[in-house]
N, C-alpha and C positions, 0 to 999 in steps of 0.2 A: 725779420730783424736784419739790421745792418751797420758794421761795426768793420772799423779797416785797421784793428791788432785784436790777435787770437793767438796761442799759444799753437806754437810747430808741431813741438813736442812732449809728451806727458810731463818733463823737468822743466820747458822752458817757462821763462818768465812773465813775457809779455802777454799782455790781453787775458791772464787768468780770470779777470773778474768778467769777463763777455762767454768763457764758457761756463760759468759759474752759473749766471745769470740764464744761458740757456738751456741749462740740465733743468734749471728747481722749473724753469717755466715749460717746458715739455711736458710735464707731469699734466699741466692743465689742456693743454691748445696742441694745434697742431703748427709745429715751427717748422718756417724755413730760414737759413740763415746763409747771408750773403761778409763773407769775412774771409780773412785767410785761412789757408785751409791748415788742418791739424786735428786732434783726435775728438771727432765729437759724438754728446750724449745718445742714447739709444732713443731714436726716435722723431731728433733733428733730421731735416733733409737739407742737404749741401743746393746752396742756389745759384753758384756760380757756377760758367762756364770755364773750359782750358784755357784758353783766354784770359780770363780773370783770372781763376787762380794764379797762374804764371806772373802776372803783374803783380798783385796784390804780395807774392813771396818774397819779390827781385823790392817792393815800397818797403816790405818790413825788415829786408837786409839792409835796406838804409838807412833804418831810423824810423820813419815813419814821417808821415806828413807834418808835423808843428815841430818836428825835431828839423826836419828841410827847412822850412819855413825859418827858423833861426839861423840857420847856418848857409845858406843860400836862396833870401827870399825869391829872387827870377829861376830857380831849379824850383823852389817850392810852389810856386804860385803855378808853374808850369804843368808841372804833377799834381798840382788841385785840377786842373781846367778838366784833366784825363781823368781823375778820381771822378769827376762830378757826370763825366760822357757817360762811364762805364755806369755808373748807377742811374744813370736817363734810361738805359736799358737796361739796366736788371728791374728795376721797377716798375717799367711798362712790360716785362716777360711774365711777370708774377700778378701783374693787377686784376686779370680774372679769377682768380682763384683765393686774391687775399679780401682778408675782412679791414686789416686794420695791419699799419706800420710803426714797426717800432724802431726807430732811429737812435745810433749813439752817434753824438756829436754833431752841433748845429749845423757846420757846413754838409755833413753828408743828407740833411731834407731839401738841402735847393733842389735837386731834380726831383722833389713830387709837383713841383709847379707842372699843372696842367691836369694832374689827377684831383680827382676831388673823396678819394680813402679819407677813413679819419688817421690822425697819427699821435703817437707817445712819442715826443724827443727829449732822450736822457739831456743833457746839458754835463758837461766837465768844468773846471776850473779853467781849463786851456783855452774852451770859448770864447774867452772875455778877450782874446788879444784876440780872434778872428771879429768879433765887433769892433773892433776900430781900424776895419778897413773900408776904404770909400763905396758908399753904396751896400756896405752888407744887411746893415737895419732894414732898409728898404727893400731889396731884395727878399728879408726872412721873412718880413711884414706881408709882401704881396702873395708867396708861398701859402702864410697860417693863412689869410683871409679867406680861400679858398678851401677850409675842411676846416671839422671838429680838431678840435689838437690841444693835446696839453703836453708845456713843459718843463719836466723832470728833473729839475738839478740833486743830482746827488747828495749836496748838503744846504743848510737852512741858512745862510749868507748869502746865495743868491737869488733867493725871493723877490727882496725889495729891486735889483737893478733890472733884472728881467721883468719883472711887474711892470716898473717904470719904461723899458722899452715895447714890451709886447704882448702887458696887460689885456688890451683892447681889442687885442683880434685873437687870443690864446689863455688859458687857463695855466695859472705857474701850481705845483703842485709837488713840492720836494718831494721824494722817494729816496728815503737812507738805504744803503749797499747792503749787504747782509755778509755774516762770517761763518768760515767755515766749520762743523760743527766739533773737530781736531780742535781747534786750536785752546776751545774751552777747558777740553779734558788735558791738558798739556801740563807738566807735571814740572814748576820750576826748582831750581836748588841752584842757588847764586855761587859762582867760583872766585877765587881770588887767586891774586888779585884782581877788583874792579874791571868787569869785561863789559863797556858800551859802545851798542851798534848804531850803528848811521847805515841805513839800509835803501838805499837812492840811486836814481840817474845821476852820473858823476856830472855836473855842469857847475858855472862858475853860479847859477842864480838857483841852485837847489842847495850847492853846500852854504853859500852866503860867508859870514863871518865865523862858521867853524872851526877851521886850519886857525886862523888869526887869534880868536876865544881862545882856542885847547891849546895852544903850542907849549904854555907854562903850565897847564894844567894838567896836563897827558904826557908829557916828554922827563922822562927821569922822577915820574910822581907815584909809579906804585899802581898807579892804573893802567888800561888797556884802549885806545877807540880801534874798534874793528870795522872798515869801510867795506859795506859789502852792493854792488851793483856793476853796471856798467860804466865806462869811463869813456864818457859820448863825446868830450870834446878833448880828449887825449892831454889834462890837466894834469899839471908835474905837481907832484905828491911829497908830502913831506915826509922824510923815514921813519919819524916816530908813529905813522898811518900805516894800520896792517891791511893793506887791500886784498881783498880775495876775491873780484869780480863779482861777474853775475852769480845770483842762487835763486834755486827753484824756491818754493812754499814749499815743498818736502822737507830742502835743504834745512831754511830757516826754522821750521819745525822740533827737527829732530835734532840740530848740529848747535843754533844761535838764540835763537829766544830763553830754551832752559836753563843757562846758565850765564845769563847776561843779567846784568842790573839797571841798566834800562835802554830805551831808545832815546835814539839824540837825536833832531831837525832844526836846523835852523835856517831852512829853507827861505829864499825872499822870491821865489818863483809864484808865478800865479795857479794856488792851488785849489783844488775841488775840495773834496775829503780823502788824504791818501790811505789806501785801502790796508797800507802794510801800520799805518797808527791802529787803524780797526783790529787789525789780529793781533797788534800787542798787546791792546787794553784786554779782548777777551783773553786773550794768556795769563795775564796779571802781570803783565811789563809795564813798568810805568812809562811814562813819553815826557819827555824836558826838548820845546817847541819854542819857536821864533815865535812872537808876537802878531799869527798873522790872522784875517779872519777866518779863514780852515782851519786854523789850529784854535783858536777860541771857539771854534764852534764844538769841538770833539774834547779838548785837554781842560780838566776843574783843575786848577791852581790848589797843591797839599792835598789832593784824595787822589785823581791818576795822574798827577806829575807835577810839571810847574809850563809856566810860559815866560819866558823872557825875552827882555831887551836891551839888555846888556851886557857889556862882561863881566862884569862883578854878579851881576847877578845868576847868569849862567855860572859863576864857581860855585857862588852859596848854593845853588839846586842843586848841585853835583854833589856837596857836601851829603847836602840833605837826604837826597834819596839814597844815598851810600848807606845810611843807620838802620841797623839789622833789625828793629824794632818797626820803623815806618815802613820798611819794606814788605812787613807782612800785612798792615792796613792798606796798602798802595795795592797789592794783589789782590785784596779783596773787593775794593772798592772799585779794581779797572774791571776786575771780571762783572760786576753785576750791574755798571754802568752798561760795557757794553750790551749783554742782555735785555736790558731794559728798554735800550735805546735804538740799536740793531738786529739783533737775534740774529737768526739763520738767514742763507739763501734763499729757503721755502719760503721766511718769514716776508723775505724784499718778493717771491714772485708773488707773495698773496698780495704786496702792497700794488705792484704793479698789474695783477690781475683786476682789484677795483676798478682802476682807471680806465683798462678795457672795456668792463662794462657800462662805466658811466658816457663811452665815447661812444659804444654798439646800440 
């Protein structure tokens, strides 16, 4: 497996869902995982060299690649070419001894061109801006042509565009993220005043129309929004924003989710399915979502939250999910959506194990 964000350290934030991912699938296979290095499951083998890892710490102190990519496409495209070296050889070090590769993120399978492994490639939301670079369809095309492969997108919104690009030489084959088994038994009791999280990469295309929405709505109203993540492009904050930086999934566990009234996004970024909506709904947070197709894909409009597209209408949701009566049908209904829909980690490696064998 190979994946270029993994969490440092037991708090950190990043890449959580890649060791998630490689704990539940250990249980079956024997993994090696090529990613940054940081605390992992009993039974993973680390597949980088000093080399790598060194690089791979010095990308993730940057941001990461689509984070470069925005903020300096010629540094980012630069740090792609080096991404794409280093995995020409970690992939050909490992191809005697692997059965099968399992990739996150379309750009990191260009270098199995020339192998002919079968491969799983996860797909993100982020993807979809690396397709509209010259030559990359082509490129991924002449890659699948050459192996069994199917690809994975995290939520069921990108079926049809991936179908339509790479139907024909790849099998599309969504596989939902799974949650952690914490967050079910998570025990809410709502504080007042009204505490809502916004829990993101701070950029100007994740907050969207937030700051401009709440300003009248949050500012001397009685309510709370509490911004909690990183502030990647060092965006001036308005004071009535309680920023508190990054937090782990322990943090948010034990510190934010229990007594918030719900998640707020009104993201215009291009997104997959974000993983921190998945652990509100199993908490029984509700989530009040920009109108996008990752969020249509996961938020029911009146049972786990609302979707909106406007400012009036993000007030009325605020209203709404405020009533101490719909709040306890909103907890019921997030937790057994996600269940249903999600489950466990185990649940995603059983799903990702099929795959394996339908490719072996």
């Amino acid at each position: 497996m190979s994946a270029t964000s993994y969490p440092r350290t037991a708090g950190d934030w990043q890449g959580v869902f890649i060791r998630n991912i490689a704990e539940a699938l250990a249980e079956d296979c024997q993994l090696s995982l090529w990613a940054p290095d940081g605390p992992r499951p009993a039974g993973v083998h680390y597949a980088c060299t000093a080399s790598d890892q060194q690089w791979l710490a010095q990308l993730a102190a940057r941001g990461g690649i689509a984070h470069l990519l925005g903020k300096s496409p010629i540094r980012g495209l630069s740090l792609s070419a080096a991404l794409l070296r280093r995995l020409f050889n970690a992939y050909r070090r490992a191809a005697a001894e692997t059965d099968l590769f399992h990739v996150n993120w379309l750009q990191n399978a260009l270098p199995l061109k020339g192998l002919r492994h079968p491969a799983v490639i996860s797909v993100l939301g982020t993807d979809f801006k690396l397709l509209r670079l010259p030559g990359m369809r082509s490129a991924l095309r002449a890659m699948l042509r050459e192996r069994r492969a199917v690809l994975a997108p995290n939520a069921e919104w990108m079926r049809e565009p991936l179908e339509q690009a790479f139907g024909d030489v790849a099998r599309v084959a969504p596989v939902p993220f799974g949650i952690d088994e914490c967050w079910y038994a998570l025990q809410r009791k709502i504080q007042q005043p009204h505490r809502w999280l916004a829990v993101v990469r701070v950029t100007r295309d994740k907050i969207g129309p937030l700051f401009e929405w709440g300003e009248a709505l949050f500012q001397d109203s009685g309510r709370e929004l509490h911004l909690i993540g990183p502030n990647q492009e060092g965006l001036a904050l308005p004071d009535w924003v309680h920023f508190h930086g990054p937090a782990s999934p322990g943090e948010l566990a034990q510190h934010w989710f229990p007594t918030a009234t719900g998640l707020v996004t009104l993201s215009e970024h291009s997104e997959g399915r974000p993983q921190v909506i998945l652990e509100a709904l199993a908490a029984g947070l509700p989530v009040l979502a920009s109108d996008l197709p990752a969020h249509r894909d996961v938020v029911e409009s009146g049972r786990t939250g609302f979707l909106v597209h406007s400012r009036d209408a993000f007030a009325e949701a605020l209203q709404a999910m405020e009533d101490s009566a719909a709040q306890r049908d909103f907890t019921v209904h997030c937790r057994d959506y996600a269940a249903a829909h999600y489950g466990t980690w185990r649940d995603c490696a059983n799903r990702y194990g099929q795959l394996y064998e339908s490719l072996l």
